[in-house]
Residue frames as qw, qx, qy, qz and C-alpha x, y, z in Angstrom:
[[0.006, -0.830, -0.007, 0.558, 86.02, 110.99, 104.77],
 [0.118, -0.299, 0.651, 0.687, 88.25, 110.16, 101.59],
 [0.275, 0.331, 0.873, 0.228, 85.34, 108.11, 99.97],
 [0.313, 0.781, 0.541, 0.013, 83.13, 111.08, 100.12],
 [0.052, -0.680, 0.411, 0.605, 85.87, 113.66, 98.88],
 [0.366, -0.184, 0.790, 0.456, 86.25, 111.77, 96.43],
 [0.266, 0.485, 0.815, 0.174, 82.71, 111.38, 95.22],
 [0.021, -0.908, -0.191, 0.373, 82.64, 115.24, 95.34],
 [0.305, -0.581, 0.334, 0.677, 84.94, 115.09, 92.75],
 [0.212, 0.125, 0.772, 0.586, 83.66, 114.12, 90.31],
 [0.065, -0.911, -0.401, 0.073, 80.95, 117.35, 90.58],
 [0.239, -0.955, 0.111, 0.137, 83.76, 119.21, 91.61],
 [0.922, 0.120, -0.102, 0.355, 87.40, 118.33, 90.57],
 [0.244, 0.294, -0.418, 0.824, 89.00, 121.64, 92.13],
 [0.638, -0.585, -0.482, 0.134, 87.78, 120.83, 95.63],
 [0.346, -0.836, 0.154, -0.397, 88.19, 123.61, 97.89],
 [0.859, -0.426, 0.284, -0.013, 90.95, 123.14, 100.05],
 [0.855, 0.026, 0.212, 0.473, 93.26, 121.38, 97.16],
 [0.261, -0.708, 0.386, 0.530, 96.36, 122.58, 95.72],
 [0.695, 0.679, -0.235, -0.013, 97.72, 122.78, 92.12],
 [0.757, -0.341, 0.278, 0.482, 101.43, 121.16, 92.15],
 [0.199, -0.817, 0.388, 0.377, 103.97, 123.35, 91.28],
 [0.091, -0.413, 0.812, 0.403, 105.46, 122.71, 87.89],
 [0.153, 0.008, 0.986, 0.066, 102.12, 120.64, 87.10],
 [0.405, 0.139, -0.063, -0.902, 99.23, 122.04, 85.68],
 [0.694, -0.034, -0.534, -0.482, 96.00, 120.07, 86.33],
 [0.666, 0.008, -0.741, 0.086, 97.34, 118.03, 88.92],
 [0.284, -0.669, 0.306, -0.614, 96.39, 118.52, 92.68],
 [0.579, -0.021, -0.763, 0.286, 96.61, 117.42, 95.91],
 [0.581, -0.564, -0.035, -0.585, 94.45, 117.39, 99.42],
 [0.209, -0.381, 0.689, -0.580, 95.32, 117.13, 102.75],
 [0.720, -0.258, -0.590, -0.260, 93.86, 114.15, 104.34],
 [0.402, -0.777, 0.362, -0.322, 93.83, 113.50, 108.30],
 [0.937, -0.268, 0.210, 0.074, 96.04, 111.67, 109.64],
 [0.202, -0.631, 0.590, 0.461, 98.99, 112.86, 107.21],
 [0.643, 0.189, 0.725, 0.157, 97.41, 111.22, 104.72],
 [0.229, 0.467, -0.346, -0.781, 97.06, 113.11, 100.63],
 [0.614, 0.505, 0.605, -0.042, 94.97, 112.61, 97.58],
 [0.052, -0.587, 0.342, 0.731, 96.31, 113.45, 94.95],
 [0.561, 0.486, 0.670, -0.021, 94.56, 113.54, 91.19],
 [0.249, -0.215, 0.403, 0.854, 94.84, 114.96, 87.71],
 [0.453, 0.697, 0.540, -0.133, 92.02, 116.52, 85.55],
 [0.069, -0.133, 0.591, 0.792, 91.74, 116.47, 82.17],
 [0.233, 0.425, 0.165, -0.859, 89.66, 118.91, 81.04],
 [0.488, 0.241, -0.552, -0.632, 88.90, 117.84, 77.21],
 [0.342, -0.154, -0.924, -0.071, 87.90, 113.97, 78.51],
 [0.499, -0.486, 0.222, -0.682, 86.18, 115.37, 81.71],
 [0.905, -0.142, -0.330, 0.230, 88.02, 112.65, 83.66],
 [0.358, -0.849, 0.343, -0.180, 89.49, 112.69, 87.13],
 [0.904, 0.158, -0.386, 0.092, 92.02, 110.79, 87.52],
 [0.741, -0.645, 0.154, -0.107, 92.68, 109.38, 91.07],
 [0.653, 0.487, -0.547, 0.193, 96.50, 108.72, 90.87],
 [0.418, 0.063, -0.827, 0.370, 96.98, 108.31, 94.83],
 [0.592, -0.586, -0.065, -0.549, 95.40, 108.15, 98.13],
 [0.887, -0.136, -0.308, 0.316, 97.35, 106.88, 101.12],
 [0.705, -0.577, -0.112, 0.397, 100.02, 107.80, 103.61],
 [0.211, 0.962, -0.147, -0.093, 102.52, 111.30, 102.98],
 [0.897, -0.086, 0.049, 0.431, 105.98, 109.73, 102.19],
 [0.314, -0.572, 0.278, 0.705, 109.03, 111.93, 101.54],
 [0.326, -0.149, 0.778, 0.516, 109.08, 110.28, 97.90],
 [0.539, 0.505, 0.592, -0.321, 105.45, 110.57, 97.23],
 [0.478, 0.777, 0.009, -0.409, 106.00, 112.86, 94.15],
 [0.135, 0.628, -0.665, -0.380, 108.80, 112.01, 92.65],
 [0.407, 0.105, 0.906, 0.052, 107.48, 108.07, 93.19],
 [0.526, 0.738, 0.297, -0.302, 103.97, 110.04, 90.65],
 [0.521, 0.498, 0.482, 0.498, 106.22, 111.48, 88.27],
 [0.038, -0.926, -0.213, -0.308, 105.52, 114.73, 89.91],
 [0.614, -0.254, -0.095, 0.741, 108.78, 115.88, 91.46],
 [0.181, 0.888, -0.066, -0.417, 109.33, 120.08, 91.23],
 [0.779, 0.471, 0.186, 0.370, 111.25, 120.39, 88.07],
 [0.633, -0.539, -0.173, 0.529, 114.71, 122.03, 87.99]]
């Protein structure tokens, strides 16, 4: 299921379904089953996704990206 989400991004990089992140313009993130997230950043002037994770929800996940809420 991730492999072909994925390949649907790059057609599609706001996939139905994802979220923007708070505080983070460009950057979303998609439910996966199992508690699992994809999260990815598009930039618009390169037309490039960029796949930054894919893997298991942690507490830390964002703040481990860089993407923490900002205070």
């Amino acid at each position: 299921m991730a492999r072909q989400i994925i390949a649907q991004l790059t057609e599609n990089p706001y996939s139905p379904g994802a979220k923007e992140l708070d505080d983070h313009p460009g950057y979303f993130r998609l439910w996966l089953p199992r508690d699992y997230r994809l999260v990815w950043n598009v930039l618009e002037d390169e037309q490039i996704v960029d796949l930054l994770y894919i893997g298991p929800k942690t507490p830390e996940l964002y703040q481990r990206l860089g993407l923490g809420r900002l205070q």
